[in-house]
C-alpha positions in Angstrom: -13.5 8.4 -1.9 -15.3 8.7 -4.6 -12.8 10.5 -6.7 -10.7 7.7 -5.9 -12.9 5.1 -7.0 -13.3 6.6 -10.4 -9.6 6.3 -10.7 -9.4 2.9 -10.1 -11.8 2.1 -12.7 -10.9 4.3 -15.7 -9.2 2.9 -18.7 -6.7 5.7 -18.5 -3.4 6.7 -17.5 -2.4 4.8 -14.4 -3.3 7.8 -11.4 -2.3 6.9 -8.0 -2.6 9.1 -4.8 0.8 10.7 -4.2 1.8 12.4 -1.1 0.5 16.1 -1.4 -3.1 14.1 -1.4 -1.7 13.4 2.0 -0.9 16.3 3.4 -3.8 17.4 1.2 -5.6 18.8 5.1 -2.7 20.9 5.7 -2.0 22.5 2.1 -5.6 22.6 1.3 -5.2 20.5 -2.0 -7.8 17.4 -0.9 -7.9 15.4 -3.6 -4.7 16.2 -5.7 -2.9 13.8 -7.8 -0.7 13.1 -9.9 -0.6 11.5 -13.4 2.0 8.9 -13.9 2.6 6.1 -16.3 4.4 2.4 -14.9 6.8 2.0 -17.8 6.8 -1.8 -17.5 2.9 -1.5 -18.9 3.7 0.1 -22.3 4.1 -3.4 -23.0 0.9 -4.7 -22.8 -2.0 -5.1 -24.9 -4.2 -2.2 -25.1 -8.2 -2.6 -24.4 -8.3 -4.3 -21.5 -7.5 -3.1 -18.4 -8.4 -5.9 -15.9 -6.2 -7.9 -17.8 -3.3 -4.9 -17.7 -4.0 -4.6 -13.7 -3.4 -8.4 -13.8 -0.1 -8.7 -15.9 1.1 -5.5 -13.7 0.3 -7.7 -10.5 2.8 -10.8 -12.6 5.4 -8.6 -13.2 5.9 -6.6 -10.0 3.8 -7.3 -6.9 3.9 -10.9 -6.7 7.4 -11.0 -7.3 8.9 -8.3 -6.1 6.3 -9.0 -2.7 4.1 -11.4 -2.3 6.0 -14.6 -3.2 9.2 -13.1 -2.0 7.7 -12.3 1.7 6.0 -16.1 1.7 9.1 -17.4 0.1 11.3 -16.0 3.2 8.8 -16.6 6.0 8.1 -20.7 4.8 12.0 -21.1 4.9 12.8 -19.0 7.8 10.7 -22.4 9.2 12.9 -24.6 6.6 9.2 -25.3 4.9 8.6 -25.4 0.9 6.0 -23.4 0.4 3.7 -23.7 -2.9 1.5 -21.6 -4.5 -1.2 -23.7 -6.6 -3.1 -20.8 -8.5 0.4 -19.6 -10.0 0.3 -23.0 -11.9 1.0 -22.0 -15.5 -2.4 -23.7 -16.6 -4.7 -21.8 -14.0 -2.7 -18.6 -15.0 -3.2 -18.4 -18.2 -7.1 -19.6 -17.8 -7.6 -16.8 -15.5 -6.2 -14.8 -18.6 -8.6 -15.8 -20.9 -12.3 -15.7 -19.0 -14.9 -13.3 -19.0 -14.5 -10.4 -16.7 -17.9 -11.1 -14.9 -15.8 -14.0 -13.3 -13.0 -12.0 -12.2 -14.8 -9.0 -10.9 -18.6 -9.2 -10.1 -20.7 -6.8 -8.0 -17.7 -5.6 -5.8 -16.7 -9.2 -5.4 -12.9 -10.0 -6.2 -12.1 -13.3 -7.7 -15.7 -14.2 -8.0 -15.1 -17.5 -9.7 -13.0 -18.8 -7.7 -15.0 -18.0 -4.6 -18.5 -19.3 -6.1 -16.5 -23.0 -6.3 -14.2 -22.5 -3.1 -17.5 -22.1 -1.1 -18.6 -25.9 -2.4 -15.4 -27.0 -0.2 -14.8 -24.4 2.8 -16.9 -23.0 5.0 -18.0 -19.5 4.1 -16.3 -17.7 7.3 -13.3 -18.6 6.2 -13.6 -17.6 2.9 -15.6 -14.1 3.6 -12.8 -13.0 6.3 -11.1 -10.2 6.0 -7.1 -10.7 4.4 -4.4 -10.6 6.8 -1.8 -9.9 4.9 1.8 -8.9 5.4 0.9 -5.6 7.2 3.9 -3.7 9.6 2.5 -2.0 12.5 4.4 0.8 11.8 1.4 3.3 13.4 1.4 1.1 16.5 5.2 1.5 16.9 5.3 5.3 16.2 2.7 6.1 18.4 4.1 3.5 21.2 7.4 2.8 22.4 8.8 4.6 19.5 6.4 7.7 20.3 9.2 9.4 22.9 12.2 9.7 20.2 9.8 10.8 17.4 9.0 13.7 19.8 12.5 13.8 20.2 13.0 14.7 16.6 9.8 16.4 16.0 11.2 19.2 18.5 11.5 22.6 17.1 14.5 23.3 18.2 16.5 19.9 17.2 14.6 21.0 14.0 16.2 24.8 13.6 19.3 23.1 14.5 19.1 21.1 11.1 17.9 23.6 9.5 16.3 20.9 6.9 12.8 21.4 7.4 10.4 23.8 8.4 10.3 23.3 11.6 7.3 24.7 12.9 5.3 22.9 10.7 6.9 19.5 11.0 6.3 20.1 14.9 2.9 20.2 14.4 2.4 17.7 11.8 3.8 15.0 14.3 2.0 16.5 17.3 -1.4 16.2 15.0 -0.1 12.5 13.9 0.6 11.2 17.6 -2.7 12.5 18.8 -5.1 11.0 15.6 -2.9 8.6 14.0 -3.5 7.4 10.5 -6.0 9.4 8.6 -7.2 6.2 7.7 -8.1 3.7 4.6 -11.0 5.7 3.3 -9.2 8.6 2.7 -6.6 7.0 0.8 -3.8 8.6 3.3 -1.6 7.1 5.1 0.7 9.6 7.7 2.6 6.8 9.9 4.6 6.0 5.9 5.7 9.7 5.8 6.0 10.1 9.5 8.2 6.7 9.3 10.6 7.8 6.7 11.1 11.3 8.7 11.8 9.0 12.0 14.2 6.9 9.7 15.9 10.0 8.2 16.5 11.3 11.6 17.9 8.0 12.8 20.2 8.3 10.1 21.4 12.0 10.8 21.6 11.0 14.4 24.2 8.6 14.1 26.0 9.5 10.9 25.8 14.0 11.2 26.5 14.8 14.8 
């Protein structure tokens, strides 16, 4: 964790956890990762890299996620949806402030938090984030749980002769007993379990 932490607030090449860190139990790597560089940031001004984490977040999460997710689900329910803080004024203030107001003691969006609390009661504001989350470790390890060991069988497995199969085996056998590895660890099995299930979805009804 702490390894991670000091990658998230270095002034550095962009790091990010890749997926030998997690398989990192299994190949006995814990902790590997890789350097990489998002293109898209080359073109931002050097020095500051709250405010590069920031115009990253403008160019690609919010709308290549965020707005796009609220944006579907609002008129899936034929509602218009706004977003008030994306206001081109309150942008570009956030822009221009003091770090301390952005970031203080742990606290994310620290400003906007110290004035929210004046007009909503502080449970609300202090909750954890629901976001857009997919129960994708629920599902594998419920009523998906019987066709991943399905595929996880070493024999299917020979038969594709893709992967190693005996280790594939037990990596899912491992995975349905203990799930996720968990947030702290910065792993996250049920994504690479979830593209194997996919993958074998695929061969199933297009390769036999």
């Amino acid at each position: 964790m702490a390894n991670l932490l000091s990658l998230l607030f270095k002034e550095e090449t962009d790091r990010r956890i890749s997926a030998t860190a997690y398989l990192a139990q299994d190949l006995n790597e814990r902790g590997a990762v890789i350097p990489c560089r998002y293109p898209v940031e080359s073109t931002y001004p050097q020095g500051d890299w709250v405010v590069s984490r920031m115009l990253l977040d403008m160019d690609t999460y919010l709308p290549g996620d965020i707005l796009t997710k609220v944006d579907r689900a609002s008129m899936r329910y034929s509602l218009e949806s706004r977003c008030p803080l994306m206001d081109t004024d309150v942008m570009e203030y956030s822009f221009r402030i003091p770090q301390k107001f952005k970031y203080h003691h742990g606290c994310k969006k620290y400003i906007l938090k110290e004035i929210a609390y004046d007009y909503l009661p502080k449970e609300m504001l202090d909750r954890p984030k629901t976001g857009f989350g997919v129960p994708i470790d629920a599902w594998l390890r419920g009523p998906l749980a019987g066709k991943l060991r399905e595929y996880a069988d070493s024999a299917h497995l020979k038969g594709q002769e893709i992967f190693d199969a005996s280790y594939v085996s037990s990596f899912i056998d491992r995975y349905l007993k203990n799930g996720d590895a968990g947030a702290a660890t910065g792993a996250n099995y049920s994504k690479i379990v979830w593209s194997f299930f996919v993958f074998e979805q695929w061969w199933e009804k297009w390769m036999l």
